[in-house]
MARVEX-995217 format. One record per residue: residue number from 1; residue in one letter; x, y, z of N, C-alpha, C in turn. Coordinates in steps of 0.1 Angstrom, whole numbers. Layout:
! MARVEX-995217
i  aa  n.X  n.Y  n.Z  ca.X  ca.Y  ca.Z  c.X  c.Y  c.Z
NUM  A  X  Y  Z  X  Y  Z  X  Y  Z
...
END
This chain:
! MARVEX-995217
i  aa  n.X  n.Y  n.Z  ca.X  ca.Y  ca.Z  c.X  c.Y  c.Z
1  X  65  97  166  69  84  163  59  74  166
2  X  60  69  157  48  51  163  53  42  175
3  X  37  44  182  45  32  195  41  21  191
4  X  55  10  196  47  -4  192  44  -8  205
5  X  36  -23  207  29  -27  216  20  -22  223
6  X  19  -13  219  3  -5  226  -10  -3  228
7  X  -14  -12  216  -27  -16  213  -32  -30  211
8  X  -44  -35  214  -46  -48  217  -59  -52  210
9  X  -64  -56  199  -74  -61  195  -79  -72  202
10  X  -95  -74  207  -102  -84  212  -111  -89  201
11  X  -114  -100  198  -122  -103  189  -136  -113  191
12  X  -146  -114  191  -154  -123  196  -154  -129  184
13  X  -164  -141  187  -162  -152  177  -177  -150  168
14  X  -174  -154  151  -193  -150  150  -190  -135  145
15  X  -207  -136  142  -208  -122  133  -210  -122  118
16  X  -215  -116  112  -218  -110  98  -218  -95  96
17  X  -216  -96  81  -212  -81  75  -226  -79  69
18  X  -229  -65  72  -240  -62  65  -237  -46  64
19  X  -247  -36  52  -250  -26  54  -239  -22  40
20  X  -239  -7  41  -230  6  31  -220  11  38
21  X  -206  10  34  -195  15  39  -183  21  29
22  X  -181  30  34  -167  37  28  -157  32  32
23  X  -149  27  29  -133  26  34  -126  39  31
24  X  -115  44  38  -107  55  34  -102  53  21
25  X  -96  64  17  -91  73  5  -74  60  6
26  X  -78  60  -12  -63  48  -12  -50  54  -8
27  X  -38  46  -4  -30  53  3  -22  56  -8
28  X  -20  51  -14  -6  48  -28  -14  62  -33
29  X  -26  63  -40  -27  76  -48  -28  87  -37
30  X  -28  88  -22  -28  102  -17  -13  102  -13
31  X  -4  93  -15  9  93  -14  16  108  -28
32  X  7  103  -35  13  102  -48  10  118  -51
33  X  -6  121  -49  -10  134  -47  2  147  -40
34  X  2  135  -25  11  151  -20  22  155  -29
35  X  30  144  -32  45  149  -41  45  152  -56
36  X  36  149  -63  33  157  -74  24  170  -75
37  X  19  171  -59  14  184  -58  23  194  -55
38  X  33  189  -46  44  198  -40  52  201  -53
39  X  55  193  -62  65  194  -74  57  200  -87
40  X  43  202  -85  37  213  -96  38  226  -96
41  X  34  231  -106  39  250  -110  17  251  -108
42  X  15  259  -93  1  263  -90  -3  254  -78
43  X  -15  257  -75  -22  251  -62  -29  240  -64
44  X  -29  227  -60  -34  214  -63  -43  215  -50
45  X  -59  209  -53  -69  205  -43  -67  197  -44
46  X  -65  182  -33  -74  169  -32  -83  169  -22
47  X  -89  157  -30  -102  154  -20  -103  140  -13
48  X  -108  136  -9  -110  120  -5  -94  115  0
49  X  -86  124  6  -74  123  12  -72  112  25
50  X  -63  103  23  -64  91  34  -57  99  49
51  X  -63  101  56  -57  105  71  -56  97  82
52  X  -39  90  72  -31  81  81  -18  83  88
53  X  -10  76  94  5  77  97  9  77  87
54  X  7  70  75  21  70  65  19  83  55
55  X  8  83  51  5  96  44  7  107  48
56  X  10  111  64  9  122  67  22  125  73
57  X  31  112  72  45  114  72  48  120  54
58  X  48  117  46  48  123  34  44  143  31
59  X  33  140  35  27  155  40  41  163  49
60  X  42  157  60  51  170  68  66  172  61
61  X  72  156  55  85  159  48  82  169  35
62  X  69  169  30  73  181  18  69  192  28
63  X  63  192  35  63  208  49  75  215  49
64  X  84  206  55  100  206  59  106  209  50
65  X  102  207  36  112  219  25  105  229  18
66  X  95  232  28  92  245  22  81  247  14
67  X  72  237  14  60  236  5  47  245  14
68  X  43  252  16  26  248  22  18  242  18
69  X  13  238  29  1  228  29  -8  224  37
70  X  -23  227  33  -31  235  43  -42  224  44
71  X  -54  223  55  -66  211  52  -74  218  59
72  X  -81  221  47  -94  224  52  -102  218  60
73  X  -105  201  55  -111  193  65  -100  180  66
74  X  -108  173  70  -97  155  74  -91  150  60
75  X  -99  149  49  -96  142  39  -95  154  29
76  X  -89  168  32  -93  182  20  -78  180  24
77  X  -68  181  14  -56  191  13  -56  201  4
78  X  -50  208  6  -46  222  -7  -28  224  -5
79  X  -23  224  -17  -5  225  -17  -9  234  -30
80  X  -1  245  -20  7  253  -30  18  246  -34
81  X  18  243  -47  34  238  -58  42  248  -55
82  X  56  241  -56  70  250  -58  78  251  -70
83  X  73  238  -78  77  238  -92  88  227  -88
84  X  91  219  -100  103  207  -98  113  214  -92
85  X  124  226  -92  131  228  -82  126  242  -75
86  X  117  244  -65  116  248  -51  120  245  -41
87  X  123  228  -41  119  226  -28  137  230  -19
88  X  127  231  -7  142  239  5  151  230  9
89  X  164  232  8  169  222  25  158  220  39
90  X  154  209  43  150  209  51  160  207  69
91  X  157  215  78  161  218  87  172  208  94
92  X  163  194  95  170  182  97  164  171  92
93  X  167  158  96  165  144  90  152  144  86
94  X  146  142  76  129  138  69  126  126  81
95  X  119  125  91  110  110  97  104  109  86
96  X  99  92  83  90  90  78  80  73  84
97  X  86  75  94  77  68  110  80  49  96
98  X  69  44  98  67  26  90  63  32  76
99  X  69  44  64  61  43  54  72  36  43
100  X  70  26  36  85  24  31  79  31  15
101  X  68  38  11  62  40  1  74  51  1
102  X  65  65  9  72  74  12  85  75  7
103  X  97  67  17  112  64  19  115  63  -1
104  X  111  55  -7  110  49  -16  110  57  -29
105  X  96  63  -28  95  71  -40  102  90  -37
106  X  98  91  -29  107  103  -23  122  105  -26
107  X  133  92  -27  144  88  -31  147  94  -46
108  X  138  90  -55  137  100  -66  136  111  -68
109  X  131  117  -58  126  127  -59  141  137  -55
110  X  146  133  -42  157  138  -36  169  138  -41
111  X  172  125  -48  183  126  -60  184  135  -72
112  X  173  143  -72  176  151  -84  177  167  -77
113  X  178  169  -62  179  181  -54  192  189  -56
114  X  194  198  -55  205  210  -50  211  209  -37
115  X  201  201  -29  209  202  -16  204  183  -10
116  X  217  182  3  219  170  8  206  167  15
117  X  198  153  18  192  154  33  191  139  30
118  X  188  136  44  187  126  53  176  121  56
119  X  168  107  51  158  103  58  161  91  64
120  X  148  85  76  154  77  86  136  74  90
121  X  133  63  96  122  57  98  122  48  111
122  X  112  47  115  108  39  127  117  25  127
123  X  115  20  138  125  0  134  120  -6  126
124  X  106  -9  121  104  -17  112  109  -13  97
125  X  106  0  96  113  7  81  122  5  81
126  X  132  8  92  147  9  90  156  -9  91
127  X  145  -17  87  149  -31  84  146  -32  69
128  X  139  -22  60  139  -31  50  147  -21  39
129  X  145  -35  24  156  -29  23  156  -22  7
130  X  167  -13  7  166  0  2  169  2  -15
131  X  182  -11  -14  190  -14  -26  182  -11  -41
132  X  171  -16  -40  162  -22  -48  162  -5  -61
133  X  162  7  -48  162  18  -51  176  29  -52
134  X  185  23  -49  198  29  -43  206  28  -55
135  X  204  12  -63  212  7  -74  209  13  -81
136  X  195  15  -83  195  24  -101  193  38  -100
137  X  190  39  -90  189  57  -88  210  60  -88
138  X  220  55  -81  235  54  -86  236  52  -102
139  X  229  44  -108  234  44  -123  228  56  -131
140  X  221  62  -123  215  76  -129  224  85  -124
141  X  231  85  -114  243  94  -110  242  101  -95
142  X  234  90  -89  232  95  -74  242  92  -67
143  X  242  102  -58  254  92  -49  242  95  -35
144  X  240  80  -29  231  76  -14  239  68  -5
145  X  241  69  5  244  63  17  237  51  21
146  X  234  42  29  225  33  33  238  25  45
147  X  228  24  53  233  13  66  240  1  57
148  X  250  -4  65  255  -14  60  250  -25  50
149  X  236  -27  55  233  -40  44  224  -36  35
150  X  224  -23  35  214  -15  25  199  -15  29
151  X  199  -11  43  188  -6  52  185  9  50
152  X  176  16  57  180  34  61  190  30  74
153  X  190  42  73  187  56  68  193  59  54
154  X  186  67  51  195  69  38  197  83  36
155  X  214  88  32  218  99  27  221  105  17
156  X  211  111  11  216  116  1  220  127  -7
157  X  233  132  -9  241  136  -15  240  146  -24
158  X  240  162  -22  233  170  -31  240  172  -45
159  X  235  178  -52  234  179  -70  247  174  -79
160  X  242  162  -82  252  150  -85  248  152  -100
161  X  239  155  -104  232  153  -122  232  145  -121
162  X  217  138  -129  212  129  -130  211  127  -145
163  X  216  116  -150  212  108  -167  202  99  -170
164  X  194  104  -173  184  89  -178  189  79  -184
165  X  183  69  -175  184  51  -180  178  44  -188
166  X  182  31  -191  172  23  -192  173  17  -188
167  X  165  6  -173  162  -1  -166  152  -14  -162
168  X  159  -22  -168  150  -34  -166  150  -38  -151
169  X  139  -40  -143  136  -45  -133  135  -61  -125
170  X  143  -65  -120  145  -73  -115  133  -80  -112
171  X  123  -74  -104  112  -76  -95  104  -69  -104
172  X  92  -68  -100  78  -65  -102  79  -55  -89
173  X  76  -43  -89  77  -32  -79  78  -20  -85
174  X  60  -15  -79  55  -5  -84  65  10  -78
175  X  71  5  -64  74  18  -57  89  14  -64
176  X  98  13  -67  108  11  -78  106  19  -90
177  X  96  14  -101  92  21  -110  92  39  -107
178  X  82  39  -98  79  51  -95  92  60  -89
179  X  94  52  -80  111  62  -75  117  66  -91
180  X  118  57  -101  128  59  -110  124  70  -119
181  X  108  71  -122  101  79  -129  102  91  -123
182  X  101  91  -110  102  107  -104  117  112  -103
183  X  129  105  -107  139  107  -108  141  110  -122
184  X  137  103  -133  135  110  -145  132  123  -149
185  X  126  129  -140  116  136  -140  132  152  -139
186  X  140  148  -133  154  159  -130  162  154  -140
187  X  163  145  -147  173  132  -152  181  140  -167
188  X  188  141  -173  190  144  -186  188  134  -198
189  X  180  136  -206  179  126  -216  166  118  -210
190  X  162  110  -216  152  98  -219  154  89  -206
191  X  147  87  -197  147  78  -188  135  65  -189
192  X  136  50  -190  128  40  -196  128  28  -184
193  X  118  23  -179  117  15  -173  112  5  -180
194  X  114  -8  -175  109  -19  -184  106  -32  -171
195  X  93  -35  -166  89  -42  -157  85  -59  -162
196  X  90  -65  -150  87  -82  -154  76  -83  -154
197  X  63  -76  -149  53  -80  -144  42  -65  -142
198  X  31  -66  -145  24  -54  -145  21  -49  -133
199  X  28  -36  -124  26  -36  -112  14  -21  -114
200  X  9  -15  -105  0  -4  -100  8  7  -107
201  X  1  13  -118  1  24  -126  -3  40  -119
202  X  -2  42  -106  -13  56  -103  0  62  -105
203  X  10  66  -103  25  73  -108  24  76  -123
204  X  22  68  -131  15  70  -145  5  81  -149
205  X  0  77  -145  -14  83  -143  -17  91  -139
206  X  -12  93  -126  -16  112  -122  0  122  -127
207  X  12  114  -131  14  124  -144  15  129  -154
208  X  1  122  -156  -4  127  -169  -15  135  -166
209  X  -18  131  -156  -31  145  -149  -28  157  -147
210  X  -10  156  -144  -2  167  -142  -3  175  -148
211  X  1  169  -164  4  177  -178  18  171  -180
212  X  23  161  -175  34  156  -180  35  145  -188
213  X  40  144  -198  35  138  -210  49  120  -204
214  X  35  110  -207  47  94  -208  42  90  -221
215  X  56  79  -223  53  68  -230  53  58  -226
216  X  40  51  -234  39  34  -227  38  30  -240
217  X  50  15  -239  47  7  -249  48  -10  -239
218  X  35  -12  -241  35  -29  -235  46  -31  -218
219  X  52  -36  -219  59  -36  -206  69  -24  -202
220  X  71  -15  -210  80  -6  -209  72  10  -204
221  X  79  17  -199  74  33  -198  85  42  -196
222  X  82  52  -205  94  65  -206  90  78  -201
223  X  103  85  -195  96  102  -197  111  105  -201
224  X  107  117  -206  119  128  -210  117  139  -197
225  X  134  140  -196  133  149  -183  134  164  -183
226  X  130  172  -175  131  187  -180  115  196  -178
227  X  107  186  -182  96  194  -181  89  199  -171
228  X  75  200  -172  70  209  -159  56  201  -157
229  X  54  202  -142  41  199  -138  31  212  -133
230  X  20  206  -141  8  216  -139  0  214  -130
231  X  -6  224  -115  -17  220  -106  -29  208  -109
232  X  -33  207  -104  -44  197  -110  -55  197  -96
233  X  -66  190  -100  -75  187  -88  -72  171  -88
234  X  -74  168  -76  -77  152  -75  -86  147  -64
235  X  -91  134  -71  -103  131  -64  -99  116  -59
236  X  -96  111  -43  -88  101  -46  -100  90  -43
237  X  -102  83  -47  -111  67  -43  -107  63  -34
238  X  -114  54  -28  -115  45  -11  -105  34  -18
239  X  -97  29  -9  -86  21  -12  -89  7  -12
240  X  -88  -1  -24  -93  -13  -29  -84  -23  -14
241  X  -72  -20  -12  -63  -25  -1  -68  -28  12
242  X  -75  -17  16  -84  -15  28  -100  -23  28
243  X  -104  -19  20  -115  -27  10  -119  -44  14
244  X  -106  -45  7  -103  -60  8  -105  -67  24
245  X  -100  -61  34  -107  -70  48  -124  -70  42
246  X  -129  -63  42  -142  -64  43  -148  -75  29
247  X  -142  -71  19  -146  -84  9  -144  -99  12
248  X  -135  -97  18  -127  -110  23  -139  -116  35
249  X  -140  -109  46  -152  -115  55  -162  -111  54
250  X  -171  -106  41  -183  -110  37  -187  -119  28
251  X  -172  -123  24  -174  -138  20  -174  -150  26
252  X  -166  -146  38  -164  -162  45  -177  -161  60
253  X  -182  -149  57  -194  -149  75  -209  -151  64
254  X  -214  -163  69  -226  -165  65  -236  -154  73
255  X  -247  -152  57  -254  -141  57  -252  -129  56
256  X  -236  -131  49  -233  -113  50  -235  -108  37
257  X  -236  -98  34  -238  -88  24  -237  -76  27
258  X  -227  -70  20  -221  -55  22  -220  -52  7
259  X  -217  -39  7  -218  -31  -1  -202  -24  1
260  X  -192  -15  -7  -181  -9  -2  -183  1  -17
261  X  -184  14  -9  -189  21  -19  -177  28  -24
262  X  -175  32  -36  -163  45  -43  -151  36  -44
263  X  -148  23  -46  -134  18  -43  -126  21  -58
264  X  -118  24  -58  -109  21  -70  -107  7  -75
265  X  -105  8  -86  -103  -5  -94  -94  -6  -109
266  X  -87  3  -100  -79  -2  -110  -69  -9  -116
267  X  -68  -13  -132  -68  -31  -135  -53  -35  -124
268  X  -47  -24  -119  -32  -30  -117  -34  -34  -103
269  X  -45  -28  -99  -47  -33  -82  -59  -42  -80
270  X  -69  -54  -89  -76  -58  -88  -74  -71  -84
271  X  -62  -76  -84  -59  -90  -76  -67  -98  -69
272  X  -71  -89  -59  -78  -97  -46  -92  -98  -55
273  X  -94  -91  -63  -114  -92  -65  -110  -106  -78
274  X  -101  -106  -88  -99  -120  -97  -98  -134  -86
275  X  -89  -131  -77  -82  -144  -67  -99  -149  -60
276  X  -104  -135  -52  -118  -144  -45  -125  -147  -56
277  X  -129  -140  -68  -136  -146  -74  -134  -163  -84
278  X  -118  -165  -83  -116  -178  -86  -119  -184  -75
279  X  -119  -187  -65  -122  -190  -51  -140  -198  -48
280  X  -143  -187  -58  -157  -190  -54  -167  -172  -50
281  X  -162  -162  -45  -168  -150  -36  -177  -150  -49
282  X  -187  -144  -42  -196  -139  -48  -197  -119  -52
283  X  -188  -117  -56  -190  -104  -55  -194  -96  -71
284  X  -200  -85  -69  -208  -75  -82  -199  -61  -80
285  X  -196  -60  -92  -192  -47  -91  -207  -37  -101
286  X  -205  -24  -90  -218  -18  -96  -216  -2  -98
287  X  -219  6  -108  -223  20  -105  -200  20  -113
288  X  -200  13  -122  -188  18  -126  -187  29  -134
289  X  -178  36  -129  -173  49  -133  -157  52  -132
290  X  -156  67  -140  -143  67  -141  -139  81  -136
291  X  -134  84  -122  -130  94  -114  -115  102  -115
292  X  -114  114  -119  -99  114  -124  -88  111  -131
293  X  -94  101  -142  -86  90  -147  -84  77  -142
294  X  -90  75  -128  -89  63  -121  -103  57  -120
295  X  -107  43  -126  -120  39  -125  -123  29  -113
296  X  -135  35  -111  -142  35  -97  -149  22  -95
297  X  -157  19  -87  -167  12  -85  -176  12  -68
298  X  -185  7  -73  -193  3  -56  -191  -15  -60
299  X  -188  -18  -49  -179  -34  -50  -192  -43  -39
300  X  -204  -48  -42  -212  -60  -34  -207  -70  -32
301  X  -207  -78  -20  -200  -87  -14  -212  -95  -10
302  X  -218  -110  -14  -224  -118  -3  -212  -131  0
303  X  -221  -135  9  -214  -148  21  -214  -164  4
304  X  -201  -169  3  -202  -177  -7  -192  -189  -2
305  X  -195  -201  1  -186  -212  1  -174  -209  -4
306  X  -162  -207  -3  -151  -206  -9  -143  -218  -12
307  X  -132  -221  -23  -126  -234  -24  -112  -230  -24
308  X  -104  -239  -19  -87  -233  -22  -84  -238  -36
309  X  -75  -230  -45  -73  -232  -53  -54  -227  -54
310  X  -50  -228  -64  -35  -228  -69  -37  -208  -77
311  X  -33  -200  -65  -28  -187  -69  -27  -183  -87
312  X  -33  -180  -99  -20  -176  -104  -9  -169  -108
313  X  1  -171  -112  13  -165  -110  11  -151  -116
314  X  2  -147  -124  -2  -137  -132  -9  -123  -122
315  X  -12  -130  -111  -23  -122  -102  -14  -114  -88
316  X  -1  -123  -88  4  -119  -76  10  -100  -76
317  X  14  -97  -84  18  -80  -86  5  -73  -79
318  X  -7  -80  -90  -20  -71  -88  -23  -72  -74
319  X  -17  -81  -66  -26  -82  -50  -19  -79  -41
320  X  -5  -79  -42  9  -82  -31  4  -74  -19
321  X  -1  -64  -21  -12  -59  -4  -17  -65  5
322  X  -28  -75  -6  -38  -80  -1  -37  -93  4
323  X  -25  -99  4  -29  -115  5  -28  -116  20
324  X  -21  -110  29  -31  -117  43  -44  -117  43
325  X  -50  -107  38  -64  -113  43  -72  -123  31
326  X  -64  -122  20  -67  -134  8  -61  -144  15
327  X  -53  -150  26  -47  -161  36  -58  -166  45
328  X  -66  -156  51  -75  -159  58  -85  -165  51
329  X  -89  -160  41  -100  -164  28  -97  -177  26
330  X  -78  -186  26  -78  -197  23  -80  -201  35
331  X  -78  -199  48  -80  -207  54  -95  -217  59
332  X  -107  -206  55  -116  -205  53  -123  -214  42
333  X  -114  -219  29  -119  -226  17  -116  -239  21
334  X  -128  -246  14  -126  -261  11  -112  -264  4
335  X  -105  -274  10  -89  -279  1  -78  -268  4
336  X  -70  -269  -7  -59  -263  -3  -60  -251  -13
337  X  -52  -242  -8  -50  -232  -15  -31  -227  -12
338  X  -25  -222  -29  -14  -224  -29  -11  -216  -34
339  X  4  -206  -30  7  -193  -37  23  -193  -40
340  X  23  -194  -49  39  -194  -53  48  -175  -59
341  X  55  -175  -62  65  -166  -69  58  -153  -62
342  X  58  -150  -50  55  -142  -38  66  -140  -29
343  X  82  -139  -33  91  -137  -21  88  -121  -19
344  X  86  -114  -24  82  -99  -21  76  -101  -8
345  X  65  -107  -7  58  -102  13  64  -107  23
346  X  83  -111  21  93  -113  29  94  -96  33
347  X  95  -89  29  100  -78  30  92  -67  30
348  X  81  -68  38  71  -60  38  71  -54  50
349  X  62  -50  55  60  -45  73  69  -56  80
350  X  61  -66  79  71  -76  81  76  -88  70
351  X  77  -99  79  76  -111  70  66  -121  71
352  X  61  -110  60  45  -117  58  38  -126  60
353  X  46  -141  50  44  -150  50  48  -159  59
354  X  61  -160  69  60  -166  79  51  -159  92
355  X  45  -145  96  41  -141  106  24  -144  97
356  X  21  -150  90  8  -154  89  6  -163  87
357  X  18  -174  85  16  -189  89  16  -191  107
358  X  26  -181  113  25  -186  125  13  -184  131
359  X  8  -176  129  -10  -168  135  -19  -180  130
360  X  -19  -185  117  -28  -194  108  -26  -208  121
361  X  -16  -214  121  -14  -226  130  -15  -223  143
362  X  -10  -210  148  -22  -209  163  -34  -210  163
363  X  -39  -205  151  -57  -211  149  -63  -222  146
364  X  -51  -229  146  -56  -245  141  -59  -246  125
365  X  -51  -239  117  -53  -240  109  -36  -244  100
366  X  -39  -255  89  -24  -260  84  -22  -249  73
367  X  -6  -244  78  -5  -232  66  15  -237  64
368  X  16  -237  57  29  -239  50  36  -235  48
369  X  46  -224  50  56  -214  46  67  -219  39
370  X  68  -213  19  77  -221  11  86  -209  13
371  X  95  -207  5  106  -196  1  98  -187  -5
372  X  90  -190  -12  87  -175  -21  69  -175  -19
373  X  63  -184  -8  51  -187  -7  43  -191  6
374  X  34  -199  2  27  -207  16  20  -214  4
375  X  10  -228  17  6  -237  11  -6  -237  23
376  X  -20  -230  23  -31  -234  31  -38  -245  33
377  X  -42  -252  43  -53  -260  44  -65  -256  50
378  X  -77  -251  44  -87  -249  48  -93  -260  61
379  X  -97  -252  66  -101  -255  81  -110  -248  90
380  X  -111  -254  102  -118  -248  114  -110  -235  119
381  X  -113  -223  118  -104  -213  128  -107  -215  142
382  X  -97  -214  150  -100  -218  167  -98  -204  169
383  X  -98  -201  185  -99  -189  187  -83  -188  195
384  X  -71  -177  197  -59  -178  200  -57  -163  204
385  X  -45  -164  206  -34  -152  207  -21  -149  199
386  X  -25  -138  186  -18  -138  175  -7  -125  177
387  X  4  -126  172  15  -111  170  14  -108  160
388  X  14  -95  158  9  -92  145  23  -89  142
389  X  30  -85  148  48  -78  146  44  -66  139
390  X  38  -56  145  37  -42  143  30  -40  130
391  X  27  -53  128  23  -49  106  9  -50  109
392  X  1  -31  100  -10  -30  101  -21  -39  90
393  X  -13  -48  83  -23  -59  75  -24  -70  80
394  X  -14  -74  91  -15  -88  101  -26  -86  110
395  X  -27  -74  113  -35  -74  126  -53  -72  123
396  X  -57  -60  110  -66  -60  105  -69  -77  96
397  X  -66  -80  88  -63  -94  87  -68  -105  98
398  X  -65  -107  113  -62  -115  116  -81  -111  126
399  X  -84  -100  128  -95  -94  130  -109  -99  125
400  X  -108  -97  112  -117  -108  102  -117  -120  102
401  X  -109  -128  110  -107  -144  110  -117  -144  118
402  X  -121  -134  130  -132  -140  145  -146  -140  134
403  X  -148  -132  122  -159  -135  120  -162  -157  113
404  X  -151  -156  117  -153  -174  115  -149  -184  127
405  X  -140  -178  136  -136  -186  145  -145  -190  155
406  X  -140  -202  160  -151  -208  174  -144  -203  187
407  X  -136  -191  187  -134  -182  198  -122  -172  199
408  X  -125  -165  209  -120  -152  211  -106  -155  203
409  X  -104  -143  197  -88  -140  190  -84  -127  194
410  X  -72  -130  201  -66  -113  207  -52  -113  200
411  X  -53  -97  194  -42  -100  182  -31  -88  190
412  X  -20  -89  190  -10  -77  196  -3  -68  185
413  X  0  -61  194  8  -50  182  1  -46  176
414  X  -9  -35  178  -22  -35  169  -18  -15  166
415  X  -6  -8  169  -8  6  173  -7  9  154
416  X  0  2  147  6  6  132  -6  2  123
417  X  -16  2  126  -30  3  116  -33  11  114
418  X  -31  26  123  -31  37  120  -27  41  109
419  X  -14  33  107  -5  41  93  -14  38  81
420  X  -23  33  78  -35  33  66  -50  32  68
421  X  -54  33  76  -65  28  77  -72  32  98
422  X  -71  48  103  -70  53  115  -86  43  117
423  X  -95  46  108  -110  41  114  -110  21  112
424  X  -101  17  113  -105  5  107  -118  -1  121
425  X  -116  2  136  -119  0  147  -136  -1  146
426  X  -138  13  138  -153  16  143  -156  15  133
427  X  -152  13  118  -159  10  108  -166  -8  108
428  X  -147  -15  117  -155  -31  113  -169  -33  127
429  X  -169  -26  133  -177  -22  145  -192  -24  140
430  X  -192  -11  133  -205  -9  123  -210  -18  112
431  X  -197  -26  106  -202  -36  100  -205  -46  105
432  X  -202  -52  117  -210  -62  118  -197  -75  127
433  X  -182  -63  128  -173  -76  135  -174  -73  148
434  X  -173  -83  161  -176  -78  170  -163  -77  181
435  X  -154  -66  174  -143  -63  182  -139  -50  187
436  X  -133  -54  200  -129  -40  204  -114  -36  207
437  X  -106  -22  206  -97  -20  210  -92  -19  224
438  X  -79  -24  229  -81  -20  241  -57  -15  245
439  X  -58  -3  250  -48  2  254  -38  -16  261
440  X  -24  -18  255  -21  -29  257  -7  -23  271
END
């Protein structure tokens, strides 16, 4: 289980990014690997595997029904598939520690099972909320459990038959989509999703790598259910998500220039590189290629004046990861900078948007918290004492602010960075931030 309060970032003030760095393996596609590996007919390699908390909660709940799955090295897995129905009753409740990806897409997967089970998550998971997945996986013919206000745990209810939908989406939410699709996937008949907003396609995408045939028409995507998934290899890219701290403070630390090599780019997760580049960043993408189906890049970063500017509404799906440290980026720009139709990072690790206005105005910096937004005033960062509230993007986030502040920033709750990103410590080390961890 994840401890909270346990770790304590120190931050000096100052610093530049320089040099060649990998960020880890993205989490959404090694998410996505394990469970379409476990649910293929043969043995699936990946490579470039992210070796985090949340991924590797994923990994042990397909363990627990009976999958193997073996690692040669840190970032090598090998899954023997069981085929769409192998998988076992597992012993007892699935953990899946702060991953709400996991919780999420796994829901689909479990609703189209033979047998009952139970998953349950750390306190922050077990605040958010579930409905979003509970509603339409029920109009497919699940029957789920959920804590009173439609929190976890969640129980779900063995071999109910599942009917394909059609499903217009309320929200913009890639892990929705995906739960639904991998629920299609047991479903009888035609199952069709139809999204307000273009969210992150790797669910798409690697099942087609599968051998499982979709249809995409414009905002809509279908599968027919019944069929079978074939082994595959996969090669997963350094995570544009993770990435992002470092784009972000090699734009705002004079003299920096970094390089972030192998990142994924793709179009549904490019937000943060469109947003800094309206901003002002100066960044090159170089050495583009196309890895697995998923196109790649090495991503240059130098140090560029930034201006605040007005979000647009078109960019927010593509970045909903990234914007704490696209928050820091505003704090950092001349004028204001302004983000609207964003209530989604209410409901994230934390709440986003008020725990990064509170941190922003302990730094002396004017930040605004709307209902579905904030409103930045670029400014001087001072140096403070920030809570991250266990969320490993507040705290990495709030890390990169010292490369601009006029002093020390000590950020708490630093243990749940682990869950994506184990090296964030020694990598910003190497590049050039000058902070250390310390047991809190």
């Amino acid at each position: 289980m994840t401890m909270t309060h346990s770790k304590r970032f120190i931050v000096q003030a100052g610093g530049q990014l320089r040099g060649e760095h990998r960020v880890p393996g993205d989490k959404s596609i090694s998410h996505r690997s394990i469970m379409l590996g476990a649910l293929a007919e043969g043995t699936t390699h990946v490579s470039g595997f992210l070796e985090g908390e949340d991924t590797l909660a994923t990994l042990a709940a397909f363990q627990a029904m009976g999958v193997k799955i073996t690692r040669p090295s840190l970032e090598a897995v090998t899954i023997e598939g069981v085929g769409l129905h192998g998988l076992k009753a597992p012993a007892q409740a699935l953990y899946l520690g702060n991953s709400g990806t996991s919780m999420r897409l796994m829901s689909g997967i479990l609703a189209g099972q033979s047998f009952s089970v139970e998953m349950t998550g750390d306190p922050s998971l077990s605040r958010r909320p579930m409905k979003r997945v509970t509603v339409p996986l029920a109009q497919m013919g699940a029957k789920i459990d959920t804590a009173e206000n439609g929190t976890p745990p969640l129980k779900i209810h063995a071999g109910q038959g599942l009917q394909g939908i059609d499903y217009t989406m309320p929200i913009a939410s890639a892990q929705v989509k995906s739960c639904l699709l991998l629920a299609g996937l047991y479903a009888k008949g035609m199952t069709c999703i139809t999204e307000p907003a273009p969210t992150r396609d790797h669910t798409e995408r690697m099942l087609r790598g599968f051998g499982y045939p979709i249809q995409q028409a414009g905002d809509k995507v279908c599968l027919q259910g019944g069929g079978r998934l074939q082994a595959t290899d996969i090669e997963v890219p350094a995570d544009i998500s993770s990435a992002a701290f470092f784009m972000v403070g090699a734009s705002i630390a004079a003299g920096s220039d970094i390089i972030l090599k192998h990142v994924g780019i793709n179009p549904t997760r490019i937000g943060v590189l469109n947003i800094l580049r309206l901003m002002g960043a100066k960044i090159t993408l170089l050495n583009e290629r196309e890895i697995g189906g998923e196109p790649v890049a090495d991503i240059r970063v130098q140090a560029s004046p930034l201006k605040g500017i007005r979000i647009p509404v078109d960019q927010v799906p593509l970045a909903i990861d990234e914007f704490p440290a696209i928050f820091i980026a505003a704090a950092c720009a001349e004028g204001e900078t302004i983000l609207t139709d964003a209530e989604e990072l209410r409901v994230k690790e934390s709440d986003r948007i008020q725990v990064m206005a509170d941190g922003l105005l302990k730094l002396g910096i004017s930040a605004q918290p709307t209902p579905d937004g904030i409103v930045i005033k670029g400014g001087q960062l001072q140096g403070g004492i920030i809570d991250s509230h266990g969320d490993h993007r507040i705290a990495m986030s709030f890390t990169i602010a010292g490369l601009r502040a006029n002093g020390t920033i000590e950020i708490e709750d630093c243990a749940n960075v682990a869950t994506s990103f184990p090296t964030f410590i020694q990598l910003a080390q190497t590049a050039g931030i000058q902070v250390q961890e310390q047991e809190a």
